[in-house]
N, C-alpha and C positions, 0 to 999 in steps of 0.2 A: 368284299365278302370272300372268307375263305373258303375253298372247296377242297377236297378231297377225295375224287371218284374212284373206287378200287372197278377195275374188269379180267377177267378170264377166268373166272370161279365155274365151277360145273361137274359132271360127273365123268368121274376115271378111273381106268380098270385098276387092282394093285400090280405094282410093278412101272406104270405110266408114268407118263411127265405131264406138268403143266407148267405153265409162266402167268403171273398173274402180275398184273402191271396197274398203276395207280398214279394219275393226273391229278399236280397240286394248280389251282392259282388263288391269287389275293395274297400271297406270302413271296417274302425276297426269299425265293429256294438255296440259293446257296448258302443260307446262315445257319439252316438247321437241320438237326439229324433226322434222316428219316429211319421210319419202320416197321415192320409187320407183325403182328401178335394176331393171336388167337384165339379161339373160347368152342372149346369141344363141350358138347352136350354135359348138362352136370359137373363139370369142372370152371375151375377157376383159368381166366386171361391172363394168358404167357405169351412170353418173347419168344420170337421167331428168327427174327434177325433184325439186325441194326447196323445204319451205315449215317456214319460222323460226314460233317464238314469235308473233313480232310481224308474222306475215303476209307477209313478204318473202320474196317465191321468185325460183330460179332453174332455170335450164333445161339441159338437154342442148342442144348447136348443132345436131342431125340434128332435134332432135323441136321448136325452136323456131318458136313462131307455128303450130303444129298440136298442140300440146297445152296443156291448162292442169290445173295441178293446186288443190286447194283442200280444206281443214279446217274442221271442222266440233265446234268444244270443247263443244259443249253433248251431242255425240251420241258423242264420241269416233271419228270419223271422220276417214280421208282421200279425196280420190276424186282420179282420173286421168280426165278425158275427155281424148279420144285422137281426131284428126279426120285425114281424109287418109289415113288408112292406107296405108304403104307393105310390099313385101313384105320389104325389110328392117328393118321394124319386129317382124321373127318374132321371139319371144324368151320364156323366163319371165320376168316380171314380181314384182320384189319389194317389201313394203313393208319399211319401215324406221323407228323411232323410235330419236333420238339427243338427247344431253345435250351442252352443252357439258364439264361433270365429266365424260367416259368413260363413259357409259351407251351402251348398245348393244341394239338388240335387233332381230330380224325375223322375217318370215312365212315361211310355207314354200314361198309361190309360186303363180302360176297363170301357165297358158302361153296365148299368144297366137299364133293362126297366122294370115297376110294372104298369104291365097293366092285364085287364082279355078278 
């Protein structure tokens, strides 16, 4: 069975940091890319970040140069630090493992509020 647990979601003043980190198993982790999207109230599910096999990521343009994302195949990990916090950065947080073949799979979420 695959899992997907995202944790460290919660509330932070603007200007904070968080790291939000997400445990896969039932998936060979080193085959696929992971990644973090989001879904602010009333808007549509955007990319966040994304980290390939081979450790190439890319970013969302709002959360560029204030977050970084990174993997971790020994532990099955991904994590999100998240620096600068803005209050438009409100949003659930999801993770994501993806194949190039069509594989698919995600968490169920943790919310983030950046408010003071």
């Amino acid at each position: 069975q695959v899992q997907l647990v995202e944790s460290g979601g919660g509330l932070v003043q603007p200007g904070g940091s968080l790291t939000l980190s997400c445990q896969a198993s039932g998936i060979t982790f080193n085959l696929y890319t992971l990644g973090w999207y989001r879904r602010a109230p009333g808007k549509q599910r955007e990319l966040v970040a994304r980290i390939t096999r081979q450790f190439s990521t890319n970013y969302g343009d709002s959360v560029k140069g204030r977050f970084t994302i990174s993997r971790d195949n020994a532990k099955y990990t991904v994590s999100l630090e998240m620096n600068s916090l803005k209050p438009e950065d409100t949003a659930v947080y999801y993770c994501n493992a993806a194949t190039e073949w069509g594989t698919d799979y995600w968490g169920k979420g943790t919310l983030i509020t950046v408010s003071s």
